[in-house]
C-alpha positions in Angstrom: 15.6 -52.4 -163.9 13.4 -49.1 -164.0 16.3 -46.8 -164.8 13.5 -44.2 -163.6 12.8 -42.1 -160.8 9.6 -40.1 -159.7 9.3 -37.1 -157.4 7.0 -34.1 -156.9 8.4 -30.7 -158.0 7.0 -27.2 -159.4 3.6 -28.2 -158.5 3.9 -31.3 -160.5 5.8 -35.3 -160.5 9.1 -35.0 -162.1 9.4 -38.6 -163.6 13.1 -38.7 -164.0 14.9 -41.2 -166.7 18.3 -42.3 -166.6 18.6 -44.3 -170.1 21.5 -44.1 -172.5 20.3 -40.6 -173.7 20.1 -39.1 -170.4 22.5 -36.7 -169.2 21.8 -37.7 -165.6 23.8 -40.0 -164.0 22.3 -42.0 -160.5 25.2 -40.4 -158.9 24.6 -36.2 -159.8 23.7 -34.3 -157.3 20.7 -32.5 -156.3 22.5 -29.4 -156.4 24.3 -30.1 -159.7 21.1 -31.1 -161.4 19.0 -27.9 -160.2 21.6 -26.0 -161.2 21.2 -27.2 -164.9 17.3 -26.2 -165.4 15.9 -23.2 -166.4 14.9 -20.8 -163.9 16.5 -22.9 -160.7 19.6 -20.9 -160.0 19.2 -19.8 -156.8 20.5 -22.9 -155.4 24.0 -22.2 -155.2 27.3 -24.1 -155.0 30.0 -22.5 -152.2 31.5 -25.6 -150.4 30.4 -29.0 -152.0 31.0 -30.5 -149.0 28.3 -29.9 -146.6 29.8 -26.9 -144.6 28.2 -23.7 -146.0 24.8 -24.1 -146.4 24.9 -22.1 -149.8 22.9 -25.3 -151.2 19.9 -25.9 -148.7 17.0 -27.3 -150.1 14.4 -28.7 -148.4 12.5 -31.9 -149.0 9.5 -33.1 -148.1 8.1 -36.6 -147.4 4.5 -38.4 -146.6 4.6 -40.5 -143.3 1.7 -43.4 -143.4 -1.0 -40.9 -141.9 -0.5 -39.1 -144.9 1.5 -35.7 -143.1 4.1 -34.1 -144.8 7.3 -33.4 -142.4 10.0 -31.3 -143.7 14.1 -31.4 -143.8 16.1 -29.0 -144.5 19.3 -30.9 -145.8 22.6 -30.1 -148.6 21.8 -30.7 -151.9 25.6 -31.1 -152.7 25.8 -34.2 -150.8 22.5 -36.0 -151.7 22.5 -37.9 -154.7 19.3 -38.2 -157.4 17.6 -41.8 -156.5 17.7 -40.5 -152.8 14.9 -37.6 -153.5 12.9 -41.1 -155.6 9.3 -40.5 -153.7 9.5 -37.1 -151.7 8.8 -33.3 -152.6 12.1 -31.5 -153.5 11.6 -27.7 -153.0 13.9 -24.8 -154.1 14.0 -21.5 -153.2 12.1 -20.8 -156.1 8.9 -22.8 -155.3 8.6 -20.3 -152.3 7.3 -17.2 -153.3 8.0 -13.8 -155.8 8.0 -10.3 -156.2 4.7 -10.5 -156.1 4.0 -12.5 -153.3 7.0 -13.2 -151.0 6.7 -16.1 -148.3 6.5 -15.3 -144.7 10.3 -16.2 -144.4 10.9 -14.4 -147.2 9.3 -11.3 -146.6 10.7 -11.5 -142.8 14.3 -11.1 -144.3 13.7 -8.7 -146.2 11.8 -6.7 -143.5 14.3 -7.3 -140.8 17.4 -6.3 -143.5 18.3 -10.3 -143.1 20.0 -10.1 -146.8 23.1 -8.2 -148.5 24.9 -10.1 -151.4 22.0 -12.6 -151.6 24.6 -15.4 -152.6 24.2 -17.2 -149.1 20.4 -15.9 -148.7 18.5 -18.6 -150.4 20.4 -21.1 -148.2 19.2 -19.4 -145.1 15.5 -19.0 -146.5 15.3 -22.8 -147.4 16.7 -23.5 -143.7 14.1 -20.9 -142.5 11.6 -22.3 -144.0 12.1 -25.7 -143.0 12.3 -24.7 -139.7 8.4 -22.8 -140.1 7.5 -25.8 -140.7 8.0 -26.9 -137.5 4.4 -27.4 -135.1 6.2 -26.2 -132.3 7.5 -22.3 -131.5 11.0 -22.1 -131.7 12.9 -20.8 -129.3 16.7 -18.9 -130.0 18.3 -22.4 -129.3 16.4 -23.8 -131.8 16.7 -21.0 -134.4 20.3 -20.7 -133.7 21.0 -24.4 -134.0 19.0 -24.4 -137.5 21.1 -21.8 -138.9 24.6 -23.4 -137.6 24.9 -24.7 -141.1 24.7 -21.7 -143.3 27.5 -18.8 -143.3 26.5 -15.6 -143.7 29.9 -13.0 -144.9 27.7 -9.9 -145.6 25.1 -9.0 -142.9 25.7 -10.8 -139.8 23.4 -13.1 -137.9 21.5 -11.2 -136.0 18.8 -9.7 -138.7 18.6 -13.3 -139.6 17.5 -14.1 -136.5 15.6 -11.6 -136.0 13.6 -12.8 -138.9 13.5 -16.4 -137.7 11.6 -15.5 -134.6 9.1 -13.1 -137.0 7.9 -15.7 -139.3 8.7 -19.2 -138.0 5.8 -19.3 -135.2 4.8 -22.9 -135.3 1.6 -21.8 -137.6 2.8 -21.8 -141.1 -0.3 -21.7 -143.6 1.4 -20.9 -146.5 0.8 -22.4 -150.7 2.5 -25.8 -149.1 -0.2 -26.3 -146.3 -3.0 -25.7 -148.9 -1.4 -28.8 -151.3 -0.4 -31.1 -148.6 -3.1 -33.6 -148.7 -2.6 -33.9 -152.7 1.4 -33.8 -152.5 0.9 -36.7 -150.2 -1.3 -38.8 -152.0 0.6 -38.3 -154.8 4.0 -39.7 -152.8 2.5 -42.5 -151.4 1.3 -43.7 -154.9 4.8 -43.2 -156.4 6.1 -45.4 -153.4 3.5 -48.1 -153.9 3.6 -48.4 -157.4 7.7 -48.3 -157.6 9.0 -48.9 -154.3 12.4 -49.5 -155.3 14.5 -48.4 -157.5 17.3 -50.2 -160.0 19.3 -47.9 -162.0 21.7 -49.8 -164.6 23.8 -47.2 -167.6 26.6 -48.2 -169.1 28.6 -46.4 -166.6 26.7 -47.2 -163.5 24.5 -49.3 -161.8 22.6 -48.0 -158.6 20.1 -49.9 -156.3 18.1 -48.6 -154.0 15.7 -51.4 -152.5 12.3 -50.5 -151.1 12.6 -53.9 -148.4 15.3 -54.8 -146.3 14.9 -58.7 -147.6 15.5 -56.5 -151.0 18.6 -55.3 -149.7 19.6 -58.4 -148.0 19.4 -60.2 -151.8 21.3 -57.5 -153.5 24.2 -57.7 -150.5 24.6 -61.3 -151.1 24.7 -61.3 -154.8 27.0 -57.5 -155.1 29.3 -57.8 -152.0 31.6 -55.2 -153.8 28.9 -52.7 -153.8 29.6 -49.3 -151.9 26.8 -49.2 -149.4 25.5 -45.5 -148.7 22.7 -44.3 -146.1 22.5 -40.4 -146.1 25.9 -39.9 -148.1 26.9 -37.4 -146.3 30.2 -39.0 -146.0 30.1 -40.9 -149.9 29.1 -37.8 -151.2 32.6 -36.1 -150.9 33.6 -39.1 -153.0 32.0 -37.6 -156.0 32.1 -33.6 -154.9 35.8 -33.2 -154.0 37.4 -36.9 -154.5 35.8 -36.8 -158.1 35.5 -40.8 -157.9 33.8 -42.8 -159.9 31.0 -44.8 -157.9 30.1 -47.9 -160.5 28.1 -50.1 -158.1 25.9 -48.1 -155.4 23.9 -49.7 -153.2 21.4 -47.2 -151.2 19.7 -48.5 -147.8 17.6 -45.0 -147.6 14.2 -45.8 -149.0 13.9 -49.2 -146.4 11.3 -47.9 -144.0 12.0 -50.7 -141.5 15.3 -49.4 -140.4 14.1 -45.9 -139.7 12.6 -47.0 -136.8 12.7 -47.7 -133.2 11.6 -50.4 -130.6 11.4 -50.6 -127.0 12.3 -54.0 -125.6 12.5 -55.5 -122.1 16.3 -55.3 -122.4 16.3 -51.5 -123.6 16.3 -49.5 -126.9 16.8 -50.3 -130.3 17.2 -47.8 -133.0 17.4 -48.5 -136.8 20.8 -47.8 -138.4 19.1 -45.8 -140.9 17.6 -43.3 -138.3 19.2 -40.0 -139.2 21.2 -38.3 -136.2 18.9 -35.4 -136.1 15.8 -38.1 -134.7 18.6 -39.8 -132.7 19.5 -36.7 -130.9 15.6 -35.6 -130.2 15.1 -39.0 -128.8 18.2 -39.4 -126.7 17.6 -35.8 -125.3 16.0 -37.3 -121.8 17.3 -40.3 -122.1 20.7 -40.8 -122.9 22.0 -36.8 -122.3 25.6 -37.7 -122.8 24.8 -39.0 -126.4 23.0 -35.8 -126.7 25.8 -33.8 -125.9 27.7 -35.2 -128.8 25.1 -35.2 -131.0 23.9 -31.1 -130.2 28.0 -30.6 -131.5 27.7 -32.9 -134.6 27.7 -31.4 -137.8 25.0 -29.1 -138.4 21.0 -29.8 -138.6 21.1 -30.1 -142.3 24.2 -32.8 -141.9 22.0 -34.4 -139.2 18.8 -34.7 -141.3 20.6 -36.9 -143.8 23.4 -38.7 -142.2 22.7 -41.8 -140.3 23.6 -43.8 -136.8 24.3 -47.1 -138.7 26.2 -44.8 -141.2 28.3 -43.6 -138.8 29.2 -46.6 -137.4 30.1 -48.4 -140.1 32.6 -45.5 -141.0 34.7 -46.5 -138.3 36.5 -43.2 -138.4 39.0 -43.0 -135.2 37.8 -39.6 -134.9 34.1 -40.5 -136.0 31.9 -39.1 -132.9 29.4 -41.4 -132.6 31.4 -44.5 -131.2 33.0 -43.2 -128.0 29.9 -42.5 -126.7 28.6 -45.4 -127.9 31.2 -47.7 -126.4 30.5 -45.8 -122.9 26.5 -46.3 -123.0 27.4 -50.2 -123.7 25.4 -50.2 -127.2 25.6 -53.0 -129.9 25.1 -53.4 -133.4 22.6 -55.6 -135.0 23.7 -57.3 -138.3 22.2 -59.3 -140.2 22.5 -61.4 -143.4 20.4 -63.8 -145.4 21.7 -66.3 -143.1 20.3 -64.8 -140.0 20.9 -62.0 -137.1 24.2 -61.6 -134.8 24.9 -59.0 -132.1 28.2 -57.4 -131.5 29.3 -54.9 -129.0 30.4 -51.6 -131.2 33.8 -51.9 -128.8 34.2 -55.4 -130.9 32.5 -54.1 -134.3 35.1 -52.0 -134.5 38.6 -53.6 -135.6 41.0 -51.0 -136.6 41.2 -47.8 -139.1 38.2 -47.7 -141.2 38.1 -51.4 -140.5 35.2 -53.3 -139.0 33.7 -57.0 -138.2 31.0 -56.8 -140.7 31.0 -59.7 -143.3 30.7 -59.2 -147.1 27.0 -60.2 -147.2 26.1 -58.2 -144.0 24.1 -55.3 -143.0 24.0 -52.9 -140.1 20.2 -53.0 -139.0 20.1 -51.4 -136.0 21.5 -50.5 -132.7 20.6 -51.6 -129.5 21.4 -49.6 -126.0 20.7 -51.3 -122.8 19.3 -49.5 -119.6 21.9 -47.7 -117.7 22.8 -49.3 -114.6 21.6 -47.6 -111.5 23.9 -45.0 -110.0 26.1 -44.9 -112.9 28.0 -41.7 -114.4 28.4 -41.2 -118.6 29.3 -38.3 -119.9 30.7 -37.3 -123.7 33.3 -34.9 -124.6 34.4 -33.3 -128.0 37.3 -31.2 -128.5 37.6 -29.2 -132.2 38.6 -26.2 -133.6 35.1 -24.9 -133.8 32.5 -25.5 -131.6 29.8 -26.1 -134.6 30.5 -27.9 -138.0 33.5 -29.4 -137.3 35.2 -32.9 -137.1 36.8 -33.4 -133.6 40.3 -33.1 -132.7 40.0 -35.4 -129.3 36.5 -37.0 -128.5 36.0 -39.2 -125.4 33.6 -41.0 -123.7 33.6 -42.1 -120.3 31.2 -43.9 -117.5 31.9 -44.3 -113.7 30.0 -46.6 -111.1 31.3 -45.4 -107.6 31.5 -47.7 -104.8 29.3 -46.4 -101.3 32.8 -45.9 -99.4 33.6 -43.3 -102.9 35.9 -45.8 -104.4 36.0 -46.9 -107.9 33.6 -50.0 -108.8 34.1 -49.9 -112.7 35.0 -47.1 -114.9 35.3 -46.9 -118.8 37.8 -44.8 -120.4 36.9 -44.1 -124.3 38.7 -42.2 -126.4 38.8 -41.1 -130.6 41.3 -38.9 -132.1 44.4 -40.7 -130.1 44.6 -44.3 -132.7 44.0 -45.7 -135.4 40.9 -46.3 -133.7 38.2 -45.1 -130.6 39.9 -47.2 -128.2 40.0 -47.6 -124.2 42.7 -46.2 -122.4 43.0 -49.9 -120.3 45.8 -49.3 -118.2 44.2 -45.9 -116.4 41.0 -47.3 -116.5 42.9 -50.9 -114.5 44.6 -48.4 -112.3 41.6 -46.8 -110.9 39.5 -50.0 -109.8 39.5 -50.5 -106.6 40.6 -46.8 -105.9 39.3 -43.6 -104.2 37.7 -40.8 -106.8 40.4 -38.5 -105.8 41.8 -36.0 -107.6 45.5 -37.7 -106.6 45.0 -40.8 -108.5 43.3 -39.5 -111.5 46.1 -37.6 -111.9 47.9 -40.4 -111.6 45.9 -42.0 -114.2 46.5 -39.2 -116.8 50.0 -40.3 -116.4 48.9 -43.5 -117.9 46.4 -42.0 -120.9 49.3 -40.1 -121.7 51.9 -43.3 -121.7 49.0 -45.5 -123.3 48.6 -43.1 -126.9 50.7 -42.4 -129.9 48.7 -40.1 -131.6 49.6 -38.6 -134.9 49.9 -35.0 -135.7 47.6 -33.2 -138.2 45.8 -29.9 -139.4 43.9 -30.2 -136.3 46.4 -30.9 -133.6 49.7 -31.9 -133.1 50.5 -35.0 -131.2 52.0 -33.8 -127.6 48.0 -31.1 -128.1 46.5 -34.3 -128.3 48.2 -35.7 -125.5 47.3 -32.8 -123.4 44.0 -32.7 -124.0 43.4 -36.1 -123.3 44.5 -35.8 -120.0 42.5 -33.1 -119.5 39.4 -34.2 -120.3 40.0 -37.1 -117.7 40.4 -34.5 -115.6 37.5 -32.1 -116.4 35.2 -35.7 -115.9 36.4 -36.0 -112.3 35.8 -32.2 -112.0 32.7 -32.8 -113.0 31.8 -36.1 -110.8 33.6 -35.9 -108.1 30.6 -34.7 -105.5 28.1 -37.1 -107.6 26.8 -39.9 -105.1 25.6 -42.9 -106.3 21.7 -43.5 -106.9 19.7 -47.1 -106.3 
């Protein structure tokens, strides 16, 4: 037990002890600990819960060539041991009166700013994003502000300022440093690669190795597994829980990755959803799709695949589309390695098949059969930054003479859990894609759901919009021939 962490802040490594004199516990915030130094105020506090953006910081980690990448992510949701090894930066590490950074000194110049409370969210975001090797284009500018609100000036001087300073060549004070910020991270990883935090009130591991992990798991079944917390941080933000035995799977390296294999992709349940969705761009669109509607980049950056998974939400986004590309999830124990199909892994409400001593390693998605149709769906108040009301996903393999060869039907939002809609899907086999029997089959979807009403729907909206969507696929497929 180190009861310590290290990270680089201020131009300098912030060595971090959580001993019985400490008013730090392993489970304050980011935001709530910035907040409580001198001269770190711009940070602010407006949601706590990941939707506002008020809170942005940015941090900053050393990959193994030594080259800093930067994420823009909510310091309300990301607890201390989780920054253990990386460069935090505030909006006060950015510039001054004196000598404003480029983002800076774009908003101001484009009139980007009026109350200022939201502004140093926006300027960590920006920043982030200037970071970025490539040009961005509106798309990408727009989809790294979706998570912070702006109730003063509007978005388009913001914007405006985006596309004047973030031009894929930042040289700012950051670039200069980024060798010796480096160094210095990869030292503080090799010489303390875990961390073990143990107060009287809590005791928090994060293990540098998943054999680590794997130890801990057997020994602490009870402990409350986190990834990115962006879900386990509303515990301690708006639940106000008490979290006495943590254990943390986001410094393990060897989950953040991904391998190709003769039987198709594998992706490490740590991965965050933001790498997820840049990898599954060209390759699995209708994951995409989902994922260019989850949450916002900042929510992306931090929460993970595994994560989200092991949630088992029924209105979680990640499974139905899952489900319809066929994917499995790897878990794996001191004991050894077993497969199961997410459809399987997934039991009933915030239930699942993994054992007490078990860990979600990865996910595994096999090629996509030739000639066969997937597509996603997502249905919420909000197009951005919001949880779904209805999600589905769906695949189709048609027949050469147009008729129905298999078909999935996946929904969320209409059980307890994402669930197939088996009696449509049974009535279609075998059947002509005509519009006549789908909607003969939304008969069915409609029979086959008791949904619940809510804030976000009531039960006969969900209904409805289940239906449709089955609908809106065949729209979508009906002219679609076959391929291979």
């Amino acid at each position: 037990v180190s009861n310590q962490i290290s990270f680089w802040m201020d131009d300098r490594q912030v060595d971090l002890d959580f001993g019985k004199d400490s008013q730090w516990r392993p489970t304050t915030t980011v935001l709530n600990y910035l907040r409580s130094l001198p001269n770190h105020k711009g940070t602010k506090e407006g949601c706590a819960e990941g939707d506002c953006g008020a809170c942005t910081v940015v941090l900053a980690e050393a990959d193994e060539n030594g080259k800093m990448t930067y994420r823009a992510i909510d310091s309300c949701l990301v607890f201390l041991p989780m920054i253990h090894g990386k460069h935090l930066i505030s909006v006060e590490n950015l510039g001054n009166s004196e000598e404003l950074h480029p983002v800076q000194k774009a908003m101001v110049d484009c009139d980007g700013s009026q109350c200022g409370y939201c502004t140093p969210g926006f300027i960590m975001s920006l920043f982030a994003l200037s970071k970025s090797p490539q040009v961005p284009d509106r798309e990408d500018v727009l989809d790294a502000l979706t998570g912070n609100l702006c109730r003063c000036t509007g978005y388009r001087p913001i914007v405006e300022a985006a596309a004047k300073s973030c031009t894929g060549k930042s040289q700012d004070r950051f670039w200069a440093k980024e060798a010796m910020v480096a160094e210095a991270l990869q030292e503080v990883q090799i010489y303390q690669p875990s961390v073990a935090i143990a107060t009287t009130e809590n005791t928090y591991y994060r293990p540098g190795s998943l054999e680590e992990a794997l130890e801990i798991r057997q020994m602490r079944p009870e402990a409350l597994l986190v990834c990115g917390g962006t879900d386990v941080g509303l515990m301690v933000t708006k639940k106000k829980l008490h979290l006495p035995l943590v254990l943390d799977l986001s410094g393990i390296e060897s989950l953040r990755g991904t391998e190709e294999t003769a039987d198709g992709l594998k992706l490490g349940a740590t991965l965050s959803l933001e790498k997820v969705k840049a990898i599954s761009k060209n390759r699995f669109p209708a994951m995409y799709d989902m994922l260019a509607v989850f949450g916002s980049r900042q929510i992306r950056e931090q929460a993970t695949l595994g994560g989200n998974i092991a949630n088992a939400s029924p209105i979680g986004d990640m499974p139905p589309v899952l489900m319809a590309l066929d994917a499995s999830a790897e878990l794996q124990s001191v004991d050894g390695k077993r497969m199961l199909k997410i459809a399987d892994f997934i039991t009933g409400y915030r239930t699942t098949a993994l054992r007490t001593n078990e860990l979600i390693t990865a996910v595994f998605i096999p090629p996509t059969p030739p000639g066969r149709i997937i597509k996603s769906y997502k249905i919420s108040k909000r197009k951005d930054l919001d949880i779904s009301t209805v999600s589905a996903g769906f695949w189709l393999d048609l027949s050469a003479n147009g008729t129905v060869a298999s078909i999935g039907l996946i929904y969320g939002g209409m059980a307890a859990m994402t669930k197939h809609a088996a009696k449509a899907e049974e009535f279609l086999i075998g059947k002509a894609w005509s519009r006549n029997n789908v909607e003969s089959a939304m008969d069915l979807v409609e029979a086959e759901f008791t949904p619940i009403s809510d804030a976000r729907s009531g039960k006969e909206g969900r209904r409805i919009m289940a239906r449709n969507l089955l609908l809106k696929f065949w729209a979508e497929t009906y002219t679609t021939q076959p391929v291979g």
